[in-house]
C-alpha positions as CSV (number, residue, x, y, z in Angstrom):
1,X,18.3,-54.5,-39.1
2,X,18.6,-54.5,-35.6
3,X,21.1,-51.7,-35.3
4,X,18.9,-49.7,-37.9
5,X,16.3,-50.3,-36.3
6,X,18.3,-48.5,-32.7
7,X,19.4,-45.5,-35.3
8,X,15.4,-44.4,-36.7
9,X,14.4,-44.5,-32.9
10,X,17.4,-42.2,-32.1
11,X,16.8,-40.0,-35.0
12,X,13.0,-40.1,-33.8
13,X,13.7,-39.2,-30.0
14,X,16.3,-36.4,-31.0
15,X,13.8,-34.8,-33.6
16,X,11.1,-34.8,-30.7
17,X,13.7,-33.7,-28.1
18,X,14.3,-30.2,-30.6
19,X,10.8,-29.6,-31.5
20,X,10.3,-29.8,-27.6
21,X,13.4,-27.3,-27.4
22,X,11.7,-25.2,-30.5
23,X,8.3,-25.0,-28.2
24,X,9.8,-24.2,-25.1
25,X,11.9,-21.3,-26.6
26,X,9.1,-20.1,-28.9
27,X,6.9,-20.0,-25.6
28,X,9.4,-17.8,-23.9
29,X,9.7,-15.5,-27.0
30,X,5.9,-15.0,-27.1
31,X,5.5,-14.7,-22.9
32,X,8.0,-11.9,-23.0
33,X,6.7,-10.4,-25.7
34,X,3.2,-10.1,-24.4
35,X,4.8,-8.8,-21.0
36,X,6.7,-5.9,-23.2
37,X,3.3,-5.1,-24.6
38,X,1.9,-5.5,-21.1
39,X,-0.9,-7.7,-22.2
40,X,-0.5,-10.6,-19.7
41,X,-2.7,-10.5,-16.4
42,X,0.0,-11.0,-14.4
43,X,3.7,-9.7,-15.4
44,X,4.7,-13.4,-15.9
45,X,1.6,-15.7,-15.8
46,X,1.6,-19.6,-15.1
47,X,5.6,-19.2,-14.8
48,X,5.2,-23.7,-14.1
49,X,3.1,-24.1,-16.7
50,X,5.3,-22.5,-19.2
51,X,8.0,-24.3,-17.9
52,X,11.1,-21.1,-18.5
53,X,14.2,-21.9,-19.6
54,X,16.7,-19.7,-18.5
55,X,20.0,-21.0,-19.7
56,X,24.0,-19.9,-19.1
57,X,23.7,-17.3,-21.5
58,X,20.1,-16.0,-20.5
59,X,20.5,-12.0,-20.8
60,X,17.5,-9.7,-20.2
61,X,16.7,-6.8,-22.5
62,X,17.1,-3.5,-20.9
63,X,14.4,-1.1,-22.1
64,X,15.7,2.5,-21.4
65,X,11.9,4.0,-21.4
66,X,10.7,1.6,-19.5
67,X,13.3,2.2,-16.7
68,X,12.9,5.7,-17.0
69,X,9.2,5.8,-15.8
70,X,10.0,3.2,-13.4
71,X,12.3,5.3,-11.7
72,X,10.0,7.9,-12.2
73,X,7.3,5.9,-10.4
74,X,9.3,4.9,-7.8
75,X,10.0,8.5,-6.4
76,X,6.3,9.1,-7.3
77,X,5.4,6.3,-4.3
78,X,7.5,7.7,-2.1
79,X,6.6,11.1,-2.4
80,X,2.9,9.7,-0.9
81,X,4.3,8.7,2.2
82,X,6.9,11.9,2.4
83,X,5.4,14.0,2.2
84,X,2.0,13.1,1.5
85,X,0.7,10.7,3.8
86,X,2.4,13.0,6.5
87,X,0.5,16.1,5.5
88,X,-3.3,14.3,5.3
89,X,-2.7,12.3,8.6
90,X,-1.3,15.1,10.7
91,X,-3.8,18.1,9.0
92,X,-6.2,15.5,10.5
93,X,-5.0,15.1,13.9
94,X,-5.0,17.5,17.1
95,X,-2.6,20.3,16.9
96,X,-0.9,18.7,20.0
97,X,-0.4,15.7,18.4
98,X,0.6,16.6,14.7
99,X,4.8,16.2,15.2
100,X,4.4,12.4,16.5
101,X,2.6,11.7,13.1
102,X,5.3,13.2,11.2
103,X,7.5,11.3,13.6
104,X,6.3,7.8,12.4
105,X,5.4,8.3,9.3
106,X,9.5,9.3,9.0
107,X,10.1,7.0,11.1
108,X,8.4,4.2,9.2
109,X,9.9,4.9,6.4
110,X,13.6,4.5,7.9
111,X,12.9,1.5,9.3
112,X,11.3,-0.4,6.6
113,X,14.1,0.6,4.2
114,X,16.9,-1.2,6.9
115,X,14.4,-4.3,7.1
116,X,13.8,-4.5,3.1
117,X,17.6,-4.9,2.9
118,X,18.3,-7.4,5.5
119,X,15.3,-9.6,5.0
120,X,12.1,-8.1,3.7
121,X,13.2,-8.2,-0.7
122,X,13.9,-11.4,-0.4
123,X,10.8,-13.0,1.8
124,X,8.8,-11.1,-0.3
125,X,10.0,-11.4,-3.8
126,X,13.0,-14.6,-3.9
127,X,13.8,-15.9,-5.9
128,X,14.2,-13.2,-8.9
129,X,14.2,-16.1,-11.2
130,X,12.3,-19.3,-11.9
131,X,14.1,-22.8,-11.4
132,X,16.6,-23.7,-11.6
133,X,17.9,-20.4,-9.9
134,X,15.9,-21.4,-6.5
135,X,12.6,-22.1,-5.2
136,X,10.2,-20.3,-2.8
137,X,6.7,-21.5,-0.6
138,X,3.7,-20.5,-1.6
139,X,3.9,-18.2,1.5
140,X,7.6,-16.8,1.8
141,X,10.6,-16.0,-0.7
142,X,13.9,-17.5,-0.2
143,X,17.2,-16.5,1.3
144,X,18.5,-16.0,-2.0
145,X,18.4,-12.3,-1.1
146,X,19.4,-11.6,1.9
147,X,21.0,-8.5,2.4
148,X,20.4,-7.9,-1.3
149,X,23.0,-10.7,-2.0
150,X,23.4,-11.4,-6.2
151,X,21.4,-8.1,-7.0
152,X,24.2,-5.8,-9.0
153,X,24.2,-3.9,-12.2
154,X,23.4,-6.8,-14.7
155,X,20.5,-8.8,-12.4
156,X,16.7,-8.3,-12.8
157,X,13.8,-9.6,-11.7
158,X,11.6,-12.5,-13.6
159,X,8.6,-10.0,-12.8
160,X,10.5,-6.9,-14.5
161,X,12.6,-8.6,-17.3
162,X,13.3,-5.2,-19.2
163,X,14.5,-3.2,-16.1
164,X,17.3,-3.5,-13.4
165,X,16.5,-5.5,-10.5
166,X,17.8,-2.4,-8.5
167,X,14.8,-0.2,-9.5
168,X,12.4,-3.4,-9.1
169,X,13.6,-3.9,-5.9
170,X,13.8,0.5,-5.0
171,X,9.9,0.3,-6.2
172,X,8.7,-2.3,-4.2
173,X,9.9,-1.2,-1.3
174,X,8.3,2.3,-1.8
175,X,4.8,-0.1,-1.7
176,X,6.5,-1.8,1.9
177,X,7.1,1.6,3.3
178,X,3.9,3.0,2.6
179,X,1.4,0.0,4.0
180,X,2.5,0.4,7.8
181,X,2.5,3.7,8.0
182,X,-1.1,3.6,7.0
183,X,-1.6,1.9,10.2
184,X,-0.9,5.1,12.0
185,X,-4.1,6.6,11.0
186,X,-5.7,4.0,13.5
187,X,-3.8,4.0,16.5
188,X,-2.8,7.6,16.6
189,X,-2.6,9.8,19.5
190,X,-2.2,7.1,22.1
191,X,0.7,4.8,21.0
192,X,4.1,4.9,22.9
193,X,6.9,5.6,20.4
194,X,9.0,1.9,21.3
195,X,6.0,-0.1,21.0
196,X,5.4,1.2,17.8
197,X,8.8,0.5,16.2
198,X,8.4,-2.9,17.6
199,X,5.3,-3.8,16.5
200,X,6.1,-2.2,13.0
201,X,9.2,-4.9,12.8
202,X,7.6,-7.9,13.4
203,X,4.2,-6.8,11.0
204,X,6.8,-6.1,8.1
205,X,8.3,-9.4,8.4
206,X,5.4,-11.6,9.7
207,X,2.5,-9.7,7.8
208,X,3.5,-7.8,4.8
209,X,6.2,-10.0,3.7
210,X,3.9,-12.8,3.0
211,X,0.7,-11.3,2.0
212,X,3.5,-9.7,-0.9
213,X,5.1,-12.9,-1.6
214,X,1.3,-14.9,-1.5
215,X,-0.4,-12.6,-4.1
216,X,2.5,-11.0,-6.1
217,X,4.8,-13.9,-6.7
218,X,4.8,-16.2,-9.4
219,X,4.9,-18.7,-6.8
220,X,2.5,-17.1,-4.4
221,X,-0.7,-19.1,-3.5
222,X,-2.6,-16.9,-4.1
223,X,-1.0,-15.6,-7.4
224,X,-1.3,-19.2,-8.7
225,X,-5.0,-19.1,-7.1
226,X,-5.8,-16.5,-9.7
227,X,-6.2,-13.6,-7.7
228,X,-6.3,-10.2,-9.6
229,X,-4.4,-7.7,-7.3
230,X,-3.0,-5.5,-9.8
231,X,-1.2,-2.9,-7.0
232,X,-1.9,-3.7,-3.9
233,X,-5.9,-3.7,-2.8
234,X,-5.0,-7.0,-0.2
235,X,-1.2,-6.2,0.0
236,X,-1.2,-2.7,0.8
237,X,-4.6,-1.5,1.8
238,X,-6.5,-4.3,3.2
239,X,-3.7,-5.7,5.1
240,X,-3.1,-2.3,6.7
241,X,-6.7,-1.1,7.3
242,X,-7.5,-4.8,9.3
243,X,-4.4,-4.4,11.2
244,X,-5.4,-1.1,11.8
245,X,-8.9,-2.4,13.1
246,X,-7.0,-4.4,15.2
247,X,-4.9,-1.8,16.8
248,X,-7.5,0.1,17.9
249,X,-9.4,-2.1,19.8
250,X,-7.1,-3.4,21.1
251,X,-5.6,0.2,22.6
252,X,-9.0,1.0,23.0
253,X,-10.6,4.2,22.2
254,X,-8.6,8.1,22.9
255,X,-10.0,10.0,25.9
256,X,-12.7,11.8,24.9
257,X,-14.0,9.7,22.2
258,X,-17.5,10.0,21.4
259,X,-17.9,12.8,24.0
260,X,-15.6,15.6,22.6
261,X,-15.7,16.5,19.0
262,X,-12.0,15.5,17.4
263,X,-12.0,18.4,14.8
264,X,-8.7,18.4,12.2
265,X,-7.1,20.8,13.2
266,X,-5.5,22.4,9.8
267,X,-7.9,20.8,6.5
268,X,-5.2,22.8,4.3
269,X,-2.6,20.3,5.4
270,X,-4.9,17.0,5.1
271,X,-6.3,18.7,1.5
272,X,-2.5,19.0,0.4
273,X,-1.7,15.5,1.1
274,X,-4.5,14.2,-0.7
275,X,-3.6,16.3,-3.9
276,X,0.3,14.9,-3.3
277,X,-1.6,11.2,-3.0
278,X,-3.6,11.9,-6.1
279,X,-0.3,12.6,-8.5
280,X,1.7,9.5,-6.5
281,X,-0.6,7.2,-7.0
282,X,0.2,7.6,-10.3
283,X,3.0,5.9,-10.0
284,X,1.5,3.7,-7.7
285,X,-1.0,1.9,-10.2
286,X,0.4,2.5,-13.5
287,X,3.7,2.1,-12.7
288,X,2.7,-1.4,-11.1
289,X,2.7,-2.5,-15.1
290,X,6.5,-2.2,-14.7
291,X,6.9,-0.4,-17.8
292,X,5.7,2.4,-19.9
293,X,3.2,-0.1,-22.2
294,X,-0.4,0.3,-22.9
295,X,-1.5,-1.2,-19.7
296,X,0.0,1.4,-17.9
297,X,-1.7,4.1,-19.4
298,X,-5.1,2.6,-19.5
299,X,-4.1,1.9,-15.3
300,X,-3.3,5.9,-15.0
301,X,-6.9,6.9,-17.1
302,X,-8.9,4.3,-15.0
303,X,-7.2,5.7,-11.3
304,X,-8.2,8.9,-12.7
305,X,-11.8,8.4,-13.3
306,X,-12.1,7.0,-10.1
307,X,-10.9,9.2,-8.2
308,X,-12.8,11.7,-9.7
309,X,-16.1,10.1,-9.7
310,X,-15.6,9.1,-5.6
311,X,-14.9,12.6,-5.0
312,X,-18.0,13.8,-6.0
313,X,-19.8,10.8,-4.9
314,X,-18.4,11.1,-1.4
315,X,-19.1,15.1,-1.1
316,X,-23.1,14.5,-2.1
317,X,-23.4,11.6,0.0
318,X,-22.3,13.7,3.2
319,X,-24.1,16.7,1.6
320,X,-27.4,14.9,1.6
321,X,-26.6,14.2,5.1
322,X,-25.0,17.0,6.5
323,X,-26.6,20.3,4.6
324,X,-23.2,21.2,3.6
325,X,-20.7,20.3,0.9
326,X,-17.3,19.8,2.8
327,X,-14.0,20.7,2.1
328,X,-12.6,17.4,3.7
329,X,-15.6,15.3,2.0
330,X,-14.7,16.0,-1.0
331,X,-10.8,15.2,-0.3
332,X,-11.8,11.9,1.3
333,X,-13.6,10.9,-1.2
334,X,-10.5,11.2,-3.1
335,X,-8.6,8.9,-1.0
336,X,-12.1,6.7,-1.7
337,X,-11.4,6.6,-5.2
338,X,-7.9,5.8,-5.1
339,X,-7.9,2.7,-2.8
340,X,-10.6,1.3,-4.8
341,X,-9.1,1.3,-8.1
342,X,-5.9,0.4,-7.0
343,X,-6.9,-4.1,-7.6
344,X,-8.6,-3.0,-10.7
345,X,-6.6,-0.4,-12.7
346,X,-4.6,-2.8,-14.7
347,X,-7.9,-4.9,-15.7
348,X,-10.5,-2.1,-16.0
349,X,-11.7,0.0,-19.0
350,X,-13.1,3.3,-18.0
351,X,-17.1,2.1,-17.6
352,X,-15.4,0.3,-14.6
353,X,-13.3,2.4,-13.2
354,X,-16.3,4.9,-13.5
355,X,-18.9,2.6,-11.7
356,X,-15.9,1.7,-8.8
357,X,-16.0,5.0,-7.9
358,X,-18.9,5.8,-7.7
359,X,-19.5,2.9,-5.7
360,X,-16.7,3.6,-3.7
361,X,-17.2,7.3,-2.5
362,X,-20.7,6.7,-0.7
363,X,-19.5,2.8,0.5
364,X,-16.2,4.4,2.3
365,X,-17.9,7.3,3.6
366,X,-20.1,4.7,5.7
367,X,-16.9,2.9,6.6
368,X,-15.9,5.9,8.1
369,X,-19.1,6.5,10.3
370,X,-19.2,3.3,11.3
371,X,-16.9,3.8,14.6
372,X,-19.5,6.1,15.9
373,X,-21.9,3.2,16.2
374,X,-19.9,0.0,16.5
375,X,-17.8,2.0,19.2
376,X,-14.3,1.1,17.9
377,X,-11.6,4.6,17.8
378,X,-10.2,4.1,14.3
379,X,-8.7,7.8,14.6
380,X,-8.2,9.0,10.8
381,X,-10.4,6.5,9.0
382,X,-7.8,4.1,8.2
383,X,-9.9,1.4,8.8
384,X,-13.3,2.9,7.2
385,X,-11.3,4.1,4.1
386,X,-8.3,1.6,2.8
387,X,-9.9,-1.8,4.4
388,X,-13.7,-1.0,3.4
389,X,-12.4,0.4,0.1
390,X,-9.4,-2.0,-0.5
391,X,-12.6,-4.5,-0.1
392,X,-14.7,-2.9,-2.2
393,X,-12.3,-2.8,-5.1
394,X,-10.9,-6.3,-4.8
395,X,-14.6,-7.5,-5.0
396,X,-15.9,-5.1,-7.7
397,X,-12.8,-6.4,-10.4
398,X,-14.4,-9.8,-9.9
399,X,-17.3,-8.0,-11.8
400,X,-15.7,-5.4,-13.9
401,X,-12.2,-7.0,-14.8
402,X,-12.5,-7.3,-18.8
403,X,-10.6,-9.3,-21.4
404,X,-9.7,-6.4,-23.3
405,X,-7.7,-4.5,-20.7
406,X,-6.4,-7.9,-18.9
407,X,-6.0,-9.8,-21.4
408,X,-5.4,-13.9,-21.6
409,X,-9.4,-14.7,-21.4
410,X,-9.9,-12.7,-17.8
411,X,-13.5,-11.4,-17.6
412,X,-15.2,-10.8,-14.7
413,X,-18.9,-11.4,-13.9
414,X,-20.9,-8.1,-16.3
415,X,-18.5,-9.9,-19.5
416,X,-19.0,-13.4,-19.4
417,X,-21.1,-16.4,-18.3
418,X,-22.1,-16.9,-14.8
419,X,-19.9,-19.8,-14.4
420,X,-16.8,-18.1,-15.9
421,X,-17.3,-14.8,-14.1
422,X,-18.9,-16.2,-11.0
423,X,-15.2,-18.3,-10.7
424,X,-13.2,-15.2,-10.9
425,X,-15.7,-13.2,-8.5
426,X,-14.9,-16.1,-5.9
427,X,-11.5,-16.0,-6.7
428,X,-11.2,-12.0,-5.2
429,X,-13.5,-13.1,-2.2
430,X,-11.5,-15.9,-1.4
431,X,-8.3,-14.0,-1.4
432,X,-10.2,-11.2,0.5
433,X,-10.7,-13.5,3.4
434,X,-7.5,-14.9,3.3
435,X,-5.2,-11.6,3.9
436,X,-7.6,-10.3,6.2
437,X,-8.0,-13.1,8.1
438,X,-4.5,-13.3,8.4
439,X,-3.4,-9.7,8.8
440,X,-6.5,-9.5,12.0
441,X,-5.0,-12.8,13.7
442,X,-1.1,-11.8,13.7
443,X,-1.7,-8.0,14.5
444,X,-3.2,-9.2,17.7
445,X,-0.9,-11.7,18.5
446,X,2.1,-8.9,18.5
447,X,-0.2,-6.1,19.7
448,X,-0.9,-9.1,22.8
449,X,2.7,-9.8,23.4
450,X,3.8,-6.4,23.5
451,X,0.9,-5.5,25.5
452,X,1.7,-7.8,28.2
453,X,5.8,-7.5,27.8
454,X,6.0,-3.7,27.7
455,X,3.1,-2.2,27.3
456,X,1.4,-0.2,24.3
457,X,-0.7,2.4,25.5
458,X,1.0,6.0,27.3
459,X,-0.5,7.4,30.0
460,X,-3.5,9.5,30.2
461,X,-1.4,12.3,31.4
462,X,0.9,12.2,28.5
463,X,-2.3,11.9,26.5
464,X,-4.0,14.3,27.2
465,X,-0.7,16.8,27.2
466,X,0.3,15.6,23.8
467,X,2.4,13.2,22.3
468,X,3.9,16.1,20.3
469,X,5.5,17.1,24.0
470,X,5.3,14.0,26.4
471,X,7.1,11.8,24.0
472,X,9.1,14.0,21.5
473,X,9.9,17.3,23.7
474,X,8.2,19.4,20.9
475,X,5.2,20.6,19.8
476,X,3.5,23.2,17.1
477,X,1.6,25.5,19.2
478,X,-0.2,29.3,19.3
479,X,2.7,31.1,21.2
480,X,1.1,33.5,24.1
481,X,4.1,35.5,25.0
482,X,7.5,34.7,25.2
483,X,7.7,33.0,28.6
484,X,9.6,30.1,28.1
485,X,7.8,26.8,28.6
486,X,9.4,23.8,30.6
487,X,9.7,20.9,28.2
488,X,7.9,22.3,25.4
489,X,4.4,22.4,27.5
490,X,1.2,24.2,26.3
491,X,1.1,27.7,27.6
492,X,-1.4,28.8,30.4
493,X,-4.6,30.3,29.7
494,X,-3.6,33.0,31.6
495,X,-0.8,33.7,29.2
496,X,-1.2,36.2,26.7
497,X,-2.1,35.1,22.8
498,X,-0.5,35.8,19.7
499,X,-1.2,34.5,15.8
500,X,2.3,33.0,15.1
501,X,2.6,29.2,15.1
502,X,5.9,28.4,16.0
503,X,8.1,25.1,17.3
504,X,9.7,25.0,20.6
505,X,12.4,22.5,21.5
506,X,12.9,20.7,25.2
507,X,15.5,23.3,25.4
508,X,13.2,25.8,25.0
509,X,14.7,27.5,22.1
510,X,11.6,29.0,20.6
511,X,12.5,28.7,15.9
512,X,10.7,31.0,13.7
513,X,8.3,32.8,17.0
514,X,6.7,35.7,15.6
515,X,6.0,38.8,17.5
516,X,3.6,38.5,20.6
517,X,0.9,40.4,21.0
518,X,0.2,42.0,24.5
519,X,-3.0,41.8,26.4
520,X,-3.3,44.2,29.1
């Protein structure tokens, strides 16, 4: 009796040992299924709670539409830096500064690319698979990645199970290359070229990497939190607009400011850019559902209706106030639009992507006013446009997020109770505070140190020459005649004019001069 009595509890425990098998695998059939469908919140929700089980023989299923508009998407993103980001920053700029924002913008983009393979992939987004494959803090990946180690042909990610880690790991670092060199748009005109490749290093890693990691992560705090950050409204633009806060007070305000009028000097380049954003962004937000599912398209109508909607509302806000309706309004408001929606576009139906615009456009354009009363130089808005509207949409999803777009009971506070909604609405806030909070306190610890270690600022005289020339030993300029110019310097008044724009080197090999035109 005894030993039957050993056998039934045996036969028991293995029975509840294979249902508990059955569960576990039936769990991971229906997870992956709702992420193929794109109906989770987050690509892989409550990845703990779920408890994976990733055996020997664990394969992932490679969808071949879903890699194609990944790849797609990918170039999309970086086709807003290069060209795009380039064009609207440097259309808004002086002419004698225009090449050094090109120059960082390029530059930028180099130099994230080196750091994403040494270090940046993995502290952001290690490991690529739940345990027992490695573990992560809430705050920073693992090692696991290093130099890309492990990622070949037949890895992926645990965020992108149907395509190759390569083009997970290609499209997120399109996202890192494109939030510092938003930070341009605050500090341009007056940073020295070292500085800024030194303070663009250390932000990567001690920023950006974590902010990723926190809020993208299965394992992020603030992924785990609850946060609803569908493409980057903390990651990309609120970490960049604070920081960009931050870096121009600290430099302190170009000569001039609030005494001359900074006038673009070519609108046709800014206006291009923001068409180029419009189409990338695209990619940006619905390719952040990592496939070509439902959720992806309802993320490309809902960026659209924003940015529509905070066009229009931006260009009769600044109508009412100037008398005019504005070229440029109207573009920013574009950029309004875009920044805003990008928390919301995976959780949104069109009512809220509508009202986040239209919020957005007016909201933004104050953001951008505001340095003429607070006194703060934030150049080219980046400041009053990606941190007021990366704010602006993080808070708003907390109202408009709906259940039938994000799926697995997410409403925000206009579809549900107050208790229900009011938690998710504190939720955004919370997570708000944290990546600004934290992207304001390091940015002035490494603007600081390099401050006081090698300074940031360039002189006035290479100021007010041009950055284009005193730093780069070019410069796009109105040609008078064809005296040749020592190190690429403006010509003298004196000079004669012509209409040709044209390049000169330190050389002074004039490219592309057009005929001068002689005054007697």
């Amino acid at each position: 009796r005894h030993q039957h009595r050993n056998q039934k509890i045996a036969n028991t425990n293995q029975k509840m040992e294979q249902q508990q098998l059955q569960d576990r695998v039936i769990a991971l059939e229906n997870a992956l299924a709702a992420l193929t469908n794109g109906n989770l919140v987050h690509p892989v929700a409550n990845v703990r709670k779920l408890d994976y089980f990733y055996g020997e023989t664990a394969k992932y299923t490679l969808d071949t539409g879903d890699t194609a508009w990944m790849l797609t998407s990918t170039a999309l993103v970086l086709f807003m830096t290069l060209p795009g980001l380039a064009l609207y920053y440097g259309g808004m700029t002086r002419t004698k500064n225009v090449i050094a924002v090109f120059m960082q913008c390029f530059t930028i983009c180099c130099l994230i690319t080196f750091l994403w393979l040494c270090f940046g992939y993995s502290l952001s987004f290690s490991p690529a698979l739940p345990e027992p494959y490695g573990k992560s803090s809430p705050v920073f990946g693992n090692a696991k990645r290093f130099w890309l180690r492990g990622l070949n042909l037949n890895s992926y990610h645990q965020l992108a199970s149907t395509i190759p880690e390569a083009v997970y790991c290609m499209y997120q670092l399109t996202f890192a290359i494109i939030t510092p060199a938003l930070i341009v748009g605050s500090f341009a005109d007056r940073m020295k070229f070292v500085p800024m490749l030194i303070f663009i290093t250390i932000w990567h890693l001690v920023v950006y990497c974590p902010i990723a990691h926190s809020c993208w992560h299965p394992e992020g705090f603030l992924f785990i939190a609850g946060d609803l950050d569908y493409a980057g409204g903390n990651v990309v633009h609120i970490s960049s607009g604070i920081s960009g806060l931050v870096s121009a007070v600290v430099l302190g305000h170009r000569k001039g400011f609030g005494k001359e009028v900074f006038e673009p000097h070519n609108v046709m380049f800014s206006v291009v850019g923001v068409c180029m954003l419009w189409v990338g962004w695209f990619g940006f937000n619905a390719g952040s559902a990592v496939g070509a599912s439902k959720r992806a398209s309802m993320a490309m109508l809902a960026t659209h209706i924003s940015t529509a909607t905070a066009s229009l509302t931006w260009l009769i806000a600044e109508w009412i106030v100037t008398g005019q309706p504005k070229l440029i309004a109207i573009a920013s408001g574009a950029i309004a639009g875009l920044v805003a929606i990008t928390p919301a576009s995976g959780f949104v139906d069109p009512t809220g992507a509508f009202f986040i615009g239209f919020i957005a456009g007016p909201v933004c354009m104050g953001g951008a006013k505001l340095k003429h009363y607070l006194g703060y130089d934030d150049a080219l808005d980046a400041f009053g446009v990606h941190a007021v509207g990366g704010i602006v949409g993080g808070i708003l999803t907390g109202f408009f997020a709906t259940d039938q777009i994000a799926g697995a009971g997410i409403n925000g506070l206009f579809y549900t109770n107050t208790k229900d909604g009011g938690h998710q609405l504190g939720v955004q806030i919370y997570a708000i505070v944290v990546v600004a909070g934290w992207s304001a306190f390091m940015t002035f610890l490494i603007l600081k140190a390099l401050d006081y270690t090698i300074g940031l600022r360039v002189s006035d005289k290479d100021e007010e020459e041009g950055l284009d020339s005193s730093l780069h030993g070019e410069t796009i300029i109105v040609l008078d005649d064809y005296t040749r110019v020592e190190g690429g310097r403006r010509p003298s008044k004196e000079a004669t004019s012509t209409k040709e724009v044209s390049v000169r080197s330190k050389d002074n090999r004039i490219h592309d001069a057009g005929v001068a035109e002689t005054e007697v």
